[in-house]
Structure formats: C-alpha cells, structure tokens
N, C-alpha and C positions, 0 to 999 in steps of 0.2 A: 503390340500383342492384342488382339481381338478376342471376344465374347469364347469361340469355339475353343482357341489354343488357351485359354486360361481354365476349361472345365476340364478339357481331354487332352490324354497324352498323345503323343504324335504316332504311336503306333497303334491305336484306337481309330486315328485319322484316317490313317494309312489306307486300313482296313474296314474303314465305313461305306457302308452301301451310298449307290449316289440317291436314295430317298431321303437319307438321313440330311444333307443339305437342301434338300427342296423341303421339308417338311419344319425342320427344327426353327426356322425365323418364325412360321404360323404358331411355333408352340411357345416361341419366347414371348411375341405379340400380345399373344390372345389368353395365355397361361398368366404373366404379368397382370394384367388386365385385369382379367378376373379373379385372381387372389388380391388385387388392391381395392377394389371394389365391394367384395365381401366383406374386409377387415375395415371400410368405413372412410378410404383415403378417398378425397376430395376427385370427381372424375377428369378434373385439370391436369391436374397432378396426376392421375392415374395413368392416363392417355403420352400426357411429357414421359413418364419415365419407361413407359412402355417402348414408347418410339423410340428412347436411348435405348434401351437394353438391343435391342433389332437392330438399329443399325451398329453397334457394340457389335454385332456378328459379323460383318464384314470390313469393318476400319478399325484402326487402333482407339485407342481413348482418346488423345489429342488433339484427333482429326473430327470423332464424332461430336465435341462439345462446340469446335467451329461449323459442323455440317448443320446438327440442328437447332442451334442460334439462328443460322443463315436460315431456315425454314421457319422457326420461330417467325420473324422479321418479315420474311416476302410472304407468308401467306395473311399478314396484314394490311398488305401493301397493295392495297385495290381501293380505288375509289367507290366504287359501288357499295362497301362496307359502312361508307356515311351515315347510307339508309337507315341502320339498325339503330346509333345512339340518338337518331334523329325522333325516330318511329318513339323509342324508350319512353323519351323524353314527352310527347304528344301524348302517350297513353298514362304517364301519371299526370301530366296535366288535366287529363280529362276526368282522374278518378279523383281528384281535389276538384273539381270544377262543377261538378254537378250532371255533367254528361248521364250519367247511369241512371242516375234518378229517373231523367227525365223520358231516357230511351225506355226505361220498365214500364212507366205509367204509356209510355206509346204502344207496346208490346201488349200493355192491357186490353186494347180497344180491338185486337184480334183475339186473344186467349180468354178476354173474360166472357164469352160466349159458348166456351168448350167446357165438358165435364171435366172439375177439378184443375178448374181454368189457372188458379194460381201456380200450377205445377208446367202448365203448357205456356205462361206469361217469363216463368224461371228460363226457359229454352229461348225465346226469341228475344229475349232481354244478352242472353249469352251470345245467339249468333250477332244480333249488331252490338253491343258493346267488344264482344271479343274482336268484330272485323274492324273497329278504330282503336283498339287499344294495343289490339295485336300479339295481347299475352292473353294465353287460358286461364297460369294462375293468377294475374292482376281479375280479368272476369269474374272466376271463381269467386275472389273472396270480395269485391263490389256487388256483386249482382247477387251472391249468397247473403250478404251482410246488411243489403236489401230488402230480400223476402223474406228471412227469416222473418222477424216480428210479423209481417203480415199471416204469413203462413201459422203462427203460433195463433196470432188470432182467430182464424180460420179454422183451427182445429187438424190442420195438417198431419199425416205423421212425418216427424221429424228426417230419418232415418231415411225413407225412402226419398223426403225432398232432400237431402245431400246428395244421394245417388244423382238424382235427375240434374241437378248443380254441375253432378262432378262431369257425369258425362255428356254436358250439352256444351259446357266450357272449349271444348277445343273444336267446335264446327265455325267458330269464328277466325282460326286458325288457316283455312281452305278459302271463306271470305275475304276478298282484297281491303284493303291494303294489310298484306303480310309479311311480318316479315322472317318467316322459314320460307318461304316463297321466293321471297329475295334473295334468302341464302341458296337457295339451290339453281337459283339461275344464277347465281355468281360461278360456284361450284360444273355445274353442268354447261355452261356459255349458252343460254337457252333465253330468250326473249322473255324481261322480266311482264311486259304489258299483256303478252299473250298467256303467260302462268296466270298473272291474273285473275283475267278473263276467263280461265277455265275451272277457277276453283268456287265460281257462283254455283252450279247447280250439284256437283257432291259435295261442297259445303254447306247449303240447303238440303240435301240429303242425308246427311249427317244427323241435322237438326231435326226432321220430320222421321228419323226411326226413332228417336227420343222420343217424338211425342206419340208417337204409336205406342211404343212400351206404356204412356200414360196409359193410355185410351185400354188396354190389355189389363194391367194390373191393374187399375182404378177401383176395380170393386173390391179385388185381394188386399187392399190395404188401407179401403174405406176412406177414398178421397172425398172429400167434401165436392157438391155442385152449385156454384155461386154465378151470380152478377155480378163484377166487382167494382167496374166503371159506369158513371149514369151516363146515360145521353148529354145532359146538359154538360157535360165536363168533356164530350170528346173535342169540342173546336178548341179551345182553350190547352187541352194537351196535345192538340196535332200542332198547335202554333209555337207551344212551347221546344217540341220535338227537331219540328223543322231545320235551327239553323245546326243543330246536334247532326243531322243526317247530310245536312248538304255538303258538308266536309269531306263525304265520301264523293257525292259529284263532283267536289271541284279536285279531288286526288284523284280520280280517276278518268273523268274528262279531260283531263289536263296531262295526264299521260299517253290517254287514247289519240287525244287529239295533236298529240308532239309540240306541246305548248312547252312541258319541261320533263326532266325524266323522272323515275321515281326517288331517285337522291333528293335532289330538288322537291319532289312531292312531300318528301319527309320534314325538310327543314318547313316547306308551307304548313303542312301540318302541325305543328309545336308555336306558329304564330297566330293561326288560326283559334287552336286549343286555348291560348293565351288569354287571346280578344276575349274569345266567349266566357272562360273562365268568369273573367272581373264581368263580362256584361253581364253573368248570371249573378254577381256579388259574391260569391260563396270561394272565388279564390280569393283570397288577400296576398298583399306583398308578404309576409309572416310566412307563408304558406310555401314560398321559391326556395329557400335554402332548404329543408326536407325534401320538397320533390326535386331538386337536382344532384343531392346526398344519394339518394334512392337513386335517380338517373344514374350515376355515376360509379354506383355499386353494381348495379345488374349488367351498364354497360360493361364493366371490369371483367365481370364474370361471362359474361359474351364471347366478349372479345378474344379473353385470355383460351376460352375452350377452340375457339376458331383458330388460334395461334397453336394449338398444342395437336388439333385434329390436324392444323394442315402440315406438321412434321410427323405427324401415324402414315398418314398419306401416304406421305413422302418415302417415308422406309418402308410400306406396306408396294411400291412399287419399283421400291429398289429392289427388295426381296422376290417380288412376283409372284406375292400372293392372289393379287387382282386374280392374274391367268390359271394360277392353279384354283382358285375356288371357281371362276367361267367355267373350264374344262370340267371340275365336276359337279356342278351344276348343269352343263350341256349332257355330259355323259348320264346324269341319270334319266334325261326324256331333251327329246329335241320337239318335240308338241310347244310351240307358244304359250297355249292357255296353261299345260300343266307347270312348265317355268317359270310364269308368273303367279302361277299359283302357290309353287315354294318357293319364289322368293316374298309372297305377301307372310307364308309361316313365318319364315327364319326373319322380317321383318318387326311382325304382333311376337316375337318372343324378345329382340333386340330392345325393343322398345319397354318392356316393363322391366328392365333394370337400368337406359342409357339414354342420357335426354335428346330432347329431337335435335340440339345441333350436332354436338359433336355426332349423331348418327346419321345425319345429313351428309357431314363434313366426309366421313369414312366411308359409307356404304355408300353416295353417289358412284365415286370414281370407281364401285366396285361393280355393280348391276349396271349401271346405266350404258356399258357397251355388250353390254350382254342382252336387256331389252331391245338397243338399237339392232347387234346383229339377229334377233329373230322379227325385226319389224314393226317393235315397239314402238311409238313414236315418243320422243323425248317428254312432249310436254304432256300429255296421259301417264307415260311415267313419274314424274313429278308429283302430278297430284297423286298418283295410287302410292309414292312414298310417304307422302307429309300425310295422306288420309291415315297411315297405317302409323304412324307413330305417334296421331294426334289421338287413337285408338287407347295405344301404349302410356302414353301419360296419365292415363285413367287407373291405371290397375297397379297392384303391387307386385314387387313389393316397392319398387323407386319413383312411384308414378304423385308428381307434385299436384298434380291438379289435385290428386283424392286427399293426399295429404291437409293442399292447403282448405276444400272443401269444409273437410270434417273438423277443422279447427274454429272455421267460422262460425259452423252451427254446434260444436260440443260435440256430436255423432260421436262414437265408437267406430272404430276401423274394421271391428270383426261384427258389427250389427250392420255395416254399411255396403262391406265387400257382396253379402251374400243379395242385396237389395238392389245391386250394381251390375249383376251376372245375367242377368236376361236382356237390359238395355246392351251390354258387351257384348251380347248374343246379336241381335240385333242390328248394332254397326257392325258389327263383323260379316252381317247378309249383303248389309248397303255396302258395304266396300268391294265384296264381290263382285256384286252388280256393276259396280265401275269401273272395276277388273276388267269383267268380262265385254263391257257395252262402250267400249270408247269413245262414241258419241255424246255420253251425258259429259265428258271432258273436253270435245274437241268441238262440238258443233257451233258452242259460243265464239268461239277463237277464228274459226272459218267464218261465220257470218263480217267477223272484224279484217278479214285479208289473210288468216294465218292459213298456208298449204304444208299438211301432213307432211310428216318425212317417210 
C-alpha cells in the first residue's frame, strides 16, 4: 500500500484529475519539509523523512525503506567526498594554530590605511582565513573573537562590527580551496580546478561590497580613523604571514598544475596545518583530541545531510519534480537574464532558512539543466549558486553565520539585523553583476585552458 491509497479512497482516485498526481509528490516534498523545519527538526532529519514520505507515494513501505537506505549509501559513495573531512579537519587545525592571528595582523598592513581601518582589516582577515579554513562560521567566530578587543579598544561600535563580521565571513567561501565548491562539482560533474579558479574575483567582490558599506556608513556610525600597524612592524608580520598563505599556493598550484587532485589537496592541507601549527608553538599535542572531536562532529553532520539530500534528489526525480519546476520556470520568460534572475530570487530566499549544503545537494540537479538549456555555462552557474546562498547564511531567520557572529561579540540579533541590511543590500548588487557579466567568473578559468560550454 503506498502513501496515496492510504490517504484516499479508491473512488476519489478514480476520479482525480491527472494534476493531482503531477502535483501532490511537490506538496508531500516541500509541505513535509517545511512544517519540519518550522517546528525546530534537525534539517537531516527533515530532508530523510521528507524524501520517505515522496517516495511512500509511489512504492509500498517495504520497498521504500530498502529504496532510500540504498540512496542513503550510494550518495556517500564517491571518492571525491574525502575532500570535505579532510578540508574540516585543516581548518580547525588552523583555528588552534594560530593561522588567524597572524592572517589579521597581515590584513592590517592593507586596511590600517583605510577610514575605520579596523572594520576593513575584519573583511580581509575573513576572505583569507575563510579561503583556508573553508567555513564562514569557523571564520566568524576566529576572526570575530579576534577583533573584538581591538575594536573595543578602538572605540568601535559594536553592533555594526558584527554586521561587517557577519557578512564578510562567507566571501571566503567563493575563495579556493572550497569546500561547497567541491560539493557542487561533485553534484554537477563540473571540473573542481576550474570552479576554483572562478571563485577568486566574485569572492573578492564579495569582500570589496563590504568594504564599501564601510566606507558609506562610516560617518552614520562614527567609525573611528586610525593607523593601526607601524612601519617597523610590517617586515616582521609579512614574515610571520607568509608560510600561513603559502598553503594556498601549494593547494592550488598543485591542482593547477596536475601534481594531485583536490582530495589529495585536502589531505596536504591537514599536514601542512599540522607542521605549522607546533612550528608556531601554539598547537600542542592536548590540543588533537578536541580538534578531531570537533572534526568528527561537523564531518557527521556534513555528511549525514549529503546522505539524506542525495535521497530528496532521488525521489525529487523520481517524482519529476525537476521537469515540472524547469517548465515553469521556462514558462514564465524564456529571456536568459530574466531566468537567472528568478532563479537568483527563489535561491537569497532558499538560503535564509536551508544551509548551503543540503541546498547544493537539491537545487543543483534542479537549475543546473535549466541554465545549461538556455546557455548558461555550468561553471558561472556554480558560482552564482554558492554566491547566493553564501549571501543566505547571513540573514535570518536560519543563517549560522549571524547567529555564530553575534555570539562572539554579545550583539543582539534585532540591533544587528538592521545594521546588516544595507551590506545585504549591497552583495545583493555584486551578485547581480556576476549574474549578469559572466566574465568576472569565466575569464580566470579561460586564461587557465577552460572553454565555455
């Protein structure tokens, strides 16, 4: 007995419109989904039992707990997935090791030049810490936990430096080595070297509408304008910086140049992190059994949601929801710009309740042959998704980045949101523009051998 003959009687069946079975799997889906989600269930578990209930519509009970076990299973079952507990694992290494520190005081020697340099030192401490650590909220709350005191000393206002925390944290996201970058080249079979390479300049776009919003509201909230770094201190912290950043040459040189691939980059990375850790002193042996506690949690929690999206998938293409949301999305404009235009909506809305994997994991399979059929090219696709959901983790009401933010520094969540809404303003222009200008995504990738689809 399946999902449908257990609600309705057989003469209700009879006599159902044929909309009613093209329709009702999207309402079981998306209806489940989001009443689990509102009432506070876990989105693992939200997602798992979503995708039983769906496929509950078309198989009996029996067959559905062997169908999505079996999905369970095989969408784990990719090697390129290494990447991610590898990556985990290099980026708490780095937040016990002193990495951030040193990357802030490096960020100094450009932002303490700028009005309210501390606030523009908070942003480029986020794009490279985030682009080696590979979490926004790991960034967040190193690089928040950081400038706080300086910023108290400073005279700061508080409230706004969380804003600019919260939303500079995920331009290191777009920054290689990534890994939602990774997931979606898994997900889409799209060249992870070439994703890459195209998330340097709207990941640094990203980061420079932040510092605009400084540069704008600076007087509206009475940023202080300082020197923060002497002269005689910059040799001594470019030195110190240095082997903190080469980690990124040797990850990505060594992909570029088909030394190893980025699995392999991952694992370099977590021995690399290691070295430097103790050669900075500041890891100790004491210090592995938490940060692999920690590793082994968030991998969990990764994983398990990658496990549970890629049985949504599964049912979501068994049902044929894909084709029906294509078709009307095609049907309301067949214009390029304007189809990417809603699907960048219906993405900045996805994104402030559903984290960026599992929205990875689901809405790839669902746009990405819909950009391809109007001549999207896959990897500008890519990045205009991970831009727009790194957008989404900033905002509320499910968005960790703000969450972990405002924890670090004390902030209020309703003194912060409103201080948040013009930088939101703002990456919301720069994401357009990358919308629109496929070049700021593609041009890097071409100089490296990649040809457009």
């Amino acid at each position: 007995m399946t999902l449908i003959d257990l609600l309705f009687s057989q003469d209700f069946l009879a006599n159902a419109p044929d909309a009613f079975y093209d329709f009702f799997p999207a309402v079981v889906l998306f209806g489940v989904l989001g009443v689990l989600l509102i009432i506070g269930v876990p989105i693992a578990f939200a997602i798992g039992i979503a995708a039983l209930l769906t496929v509950f519509i078309d198989f009996p009970i029996e067959q559905v707990t062997i169908l999505v076990s079996q999905k369970l299973a095989n969408g784990l079952d990719n090697f390129g997935l290494l990447a991610l507990p590898f990556f985990i694992v290099a980026g708490n290494l780095m937040n016990r090791g002193g990495l951030a520190s040193r990357l802030i005081n490096f960020a100094m020697i450009f932002g303490g030049r700028l009005p309210g340099s501390l606030s523009h030192v908070n942003v480029m401490a986020n794009m490279l810490f985030g682009s080696l650590s590979g979490s926004a909220a790991a960034s967040a709350a190193a690089v928040g936990g950081i400038m706080k005191p300086l910023q108290e000393k400073h005279k700061y206002p508080m409230d706004f430096s969380t804003a600019v925390n919260v939303a500079s944290c995920p331009s290191g996201l777009l920054i290689p080595p990534s890994n939602i970058l990774i997931l979606f080249a898994l997900v889409s079979s799209t060249s992870v070297q070439y994703l890459f390479i195209a998330g340097y300049i709207p990941g640094i776009l990203m980061g420079l509408s932040v510092m605009l919003g400084i540069f704008l509201l600076g007087k509206r909230y009475n940023i202080p304008r300082e020197k923060i770094i002497s002269t005689e201190k910059k040799r001594k912290v470019i030195w110190d910086a240095i082997p903190s950043l080469t980690l990124v040459i040797i990850i990505m040189g060594g992909i570029l140049g088909g030394i190893f691939t980025a699995t392999e980059a991952s694992a370099i990375a977590v021995v690399y992190a290691l070295i430097l850790g103790f050669a900075y002193r500041e890891l100790k042996m004491s210090d592995m059994f938490p940060v692999l506690v920690d590793s082994v949690i968030t991998t969990s929690i990764v994983l398990l949601m990658v496990a549970t999206s890629s049985a949504m998938s599964w049912a979501m293409a068994n049902a044929d929801i894909p084709t029906y949301i294509a078709e009307f999305v095609l049907e309301t404009s067949t214009n390029p710009i304007m189809v990417i235009l809603l699907m960048n909506l219906i993405l900045l809305v996805v994104g402030t309740f559903m984290d960026m994997t599992p929205a990875v994991l689901i809405f790839t399979p669902i746009f990405l042959p819909i950009a391809i059929t109007l001549g999207i090219d896959p990897i500008h696709f890519g990045i205009i998704l991970v831009f727009n959901l790194c957008i989404g983790i900033c905002t509320p009401p499910v968005g960790t980045a703000l969450f972990v933010g405002c924890s670090v520094t004390g902030s209020k969540l309703g003194a912060v949101v409103p201080k948040l809404a013009p930088l939101f303003v703002l990456m919301v222009i720069t994401l357009t523009i990358v919308t629109l200008f496929p070049s700021l995504s593609l041009w890097l990738p071409e100089l490296a051998g990649y040809k457009p689809q």
